[in-house]
N, C-alpha and C positions, 0 to 999 in steps of 0.2 A: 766116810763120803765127804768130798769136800763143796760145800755150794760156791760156785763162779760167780754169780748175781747176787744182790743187794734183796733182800724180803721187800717186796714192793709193799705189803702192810705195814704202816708207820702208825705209830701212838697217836693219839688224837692232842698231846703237846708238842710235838714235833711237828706234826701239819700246823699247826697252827703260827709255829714261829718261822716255817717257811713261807705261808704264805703273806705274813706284816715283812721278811725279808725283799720279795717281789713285790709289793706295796711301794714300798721305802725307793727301790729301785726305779720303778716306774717313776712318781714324784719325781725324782730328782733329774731325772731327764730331760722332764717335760720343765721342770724350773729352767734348766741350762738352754734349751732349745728353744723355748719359748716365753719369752720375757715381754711381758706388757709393755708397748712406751708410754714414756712420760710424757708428753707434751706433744704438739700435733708434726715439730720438724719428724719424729722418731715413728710416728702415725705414719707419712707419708712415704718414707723409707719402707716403714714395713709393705704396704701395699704395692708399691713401688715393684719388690721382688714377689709379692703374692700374686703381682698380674701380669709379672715379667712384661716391664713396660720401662721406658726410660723417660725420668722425669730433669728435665733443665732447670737449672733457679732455683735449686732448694736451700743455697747461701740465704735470699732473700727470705727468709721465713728464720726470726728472730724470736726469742720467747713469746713465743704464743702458747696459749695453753690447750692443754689437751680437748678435742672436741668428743661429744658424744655423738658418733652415727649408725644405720640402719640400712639396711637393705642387703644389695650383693655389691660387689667389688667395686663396680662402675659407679654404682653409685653411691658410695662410701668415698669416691676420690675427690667426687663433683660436692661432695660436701663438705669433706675436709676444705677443701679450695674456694669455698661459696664467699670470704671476704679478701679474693685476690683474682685481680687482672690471667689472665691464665690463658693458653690456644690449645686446644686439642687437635691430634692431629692419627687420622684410622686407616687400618688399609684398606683392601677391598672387601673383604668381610663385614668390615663396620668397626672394629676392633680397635679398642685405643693401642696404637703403637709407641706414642711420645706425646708428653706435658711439658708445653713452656711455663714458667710462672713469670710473669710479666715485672707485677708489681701489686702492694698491697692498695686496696680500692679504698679512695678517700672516702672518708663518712660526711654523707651527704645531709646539708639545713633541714631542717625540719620544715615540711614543705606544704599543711596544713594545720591551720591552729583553730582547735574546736574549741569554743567559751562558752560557758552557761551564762545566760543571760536572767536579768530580772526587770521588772517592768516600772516607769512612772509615766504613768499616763498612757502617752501612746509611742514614747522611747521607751529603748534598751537600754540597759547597763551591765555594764562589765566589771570584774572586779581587774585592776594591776596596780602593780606596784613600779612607782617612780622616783628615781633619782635625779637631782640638776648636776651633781658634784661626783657620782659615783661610789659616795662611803655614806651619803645619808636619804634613808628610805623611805618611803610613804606609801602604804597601800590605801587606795579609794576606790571606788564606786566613779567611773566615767560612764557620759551619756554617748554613746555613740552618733555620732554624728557629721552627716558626708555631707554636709551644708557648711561645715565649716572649716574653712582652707587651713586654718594649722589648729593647735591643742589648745586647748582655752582653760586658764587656771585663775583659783582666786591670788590678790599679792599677796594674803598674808599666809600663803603656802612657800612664798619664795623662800623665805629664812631656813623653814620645816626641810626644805629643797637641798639645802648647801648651798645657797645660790645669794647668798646675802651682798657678797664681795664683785658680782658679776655688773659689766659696764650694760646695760643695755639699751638699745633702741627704742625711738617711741613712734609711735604709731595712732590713730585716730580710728574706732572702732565703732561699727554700727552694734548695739546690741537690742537685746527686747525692751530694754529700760531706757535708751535713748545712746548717743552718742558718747563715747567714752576717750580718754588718754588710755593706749594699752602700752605695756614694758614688753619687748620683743627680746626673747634668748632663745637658747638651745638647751633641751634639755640632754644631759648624761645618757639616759638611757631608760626607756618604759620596757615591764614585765609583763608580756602575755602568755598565760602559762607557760609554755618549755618555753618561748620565744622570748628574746631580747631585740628589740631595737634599739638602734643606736642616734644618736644624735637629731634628735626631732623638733624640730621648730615650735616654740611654747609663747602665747600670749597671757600675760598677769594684766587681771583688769581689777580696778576696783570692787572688794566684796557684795558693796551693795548693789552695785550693778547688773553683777552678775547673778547673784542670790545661791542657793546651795547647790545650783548645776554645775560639774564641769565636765569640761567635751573631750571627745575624743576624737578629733577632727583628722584633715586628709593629709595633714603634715604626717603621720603617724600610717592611716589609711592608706592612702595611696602606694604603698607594695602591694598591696594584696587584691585578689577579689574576692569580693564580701558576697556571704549566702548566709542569708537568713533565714532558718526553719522555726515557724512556728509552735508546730506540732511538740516538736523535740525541743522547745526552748533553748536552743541553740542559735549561735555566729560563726559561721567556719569561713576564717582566713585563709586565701588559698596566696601562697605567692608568684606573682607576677613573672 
């Protein structure tokens, strides 16, 4: 008798290497078919064809690096693109049909500066750090102070400053101690936490004059508006 058919009972080693064969198989499919990108141009591609949408500008998107996002499609695309100028554009359904990408969105100044404060008497203080010269640094303790039209320093911070070599102007100054000669420059550049400003109008008065206050007056002030919490021993610069 001849059998036509294959014994469909197979050895339990036989089953077994067929089915790590269809294992193997699968895998490698799914490797060839489905390859992660690297970086967010090959992100936006892929989505691109998973929402069968047609996206413009994707020249513009230069190493950027891969993001991580969540949700469904819509909005996986609104996040890949969250630091770039972009238009969408839906049919009547509501349905994204086409992404312009515009251009990458400038990274915008830091647009609040929160400082902890510490108290003498009945001022604030702040801690920054200042340059005259821009290579030599000094961090103090300034009094905050909006009674006084520019920054108020002792002179013999000038040298500490970089500022040894600097011409400056003189000027005549009311102080708590009486009347003073003050040296009028610019300073480099004051540190408020993230914040840098630039080029601030600074008075050097005589030490004794001054005694161990120095101000942090409206040369400096005046970008910002100032909020003073209590509570929070906090100053938050807001810019102007």
């Amino acid at each position: 008798m001849i059998q036509l058919y294959p014994s469909l009972h197979l050895n339990n080693t036989l089953r077994r290497v067929l089915s790590l064969s269809v294992v193997f198989i699968s895998t490698h499919v799914y490797a060839d078919t489905n390859v992660a990108p690297n970086d967010l141009y090959e992100q936006i591609v892929d989505l691109q064809s998973r929402m069968n949408i047609k996206v413009v500008g994707l020249e513009r998107i230069q190493n950027e690096e891969k993001i991580v996002t969540r949700g469904n499609l819509e909005q996986q695309i609104e996040q890949l693109l969250t630091t770039f100028n972009h238009i969408v554009s839906r049919n009547n359904k509501g349905d994204i049909e086409r992404i312009v990408i515009v251009n990458k969105k400038q990274k915008s100044a830091v647009q609040n500066i929160v400082l902890p404060t510490s108290h003498q008497g009945n001022h604030y203080m702040v801690s920054a750090a200042l340059s005259g010269d821009g290579s030599l640094w000094e961090t103090m303790e300034l009094v905050i102070d909006t009674g006084a039209d520019i920054v108020v320093l002792s002179q013999s911070m000038i040298n500490r400053l970089g500022m040894k070599n600097v011409n400056f102007s003189h000027q005549s100054m009311q102080t708590a101690n009486g009347k003073t000669d003050a040296k009028i420059g610019y300073l480099h550049s004051i540190k408020l936490a993230g914040e840098t400003i630039e080029n601030v109008q600074v008075a050097f008065i005589p030490d004794k004059q001054l005694g161990p206050n120095r101000l942090l007056g409206m040369s400096a002030l005046n970008r910002y508006q100032i909020n003073i919490d209590d509570q929070s021993q906090s100053i938050t610069l807001t810019k102007k």
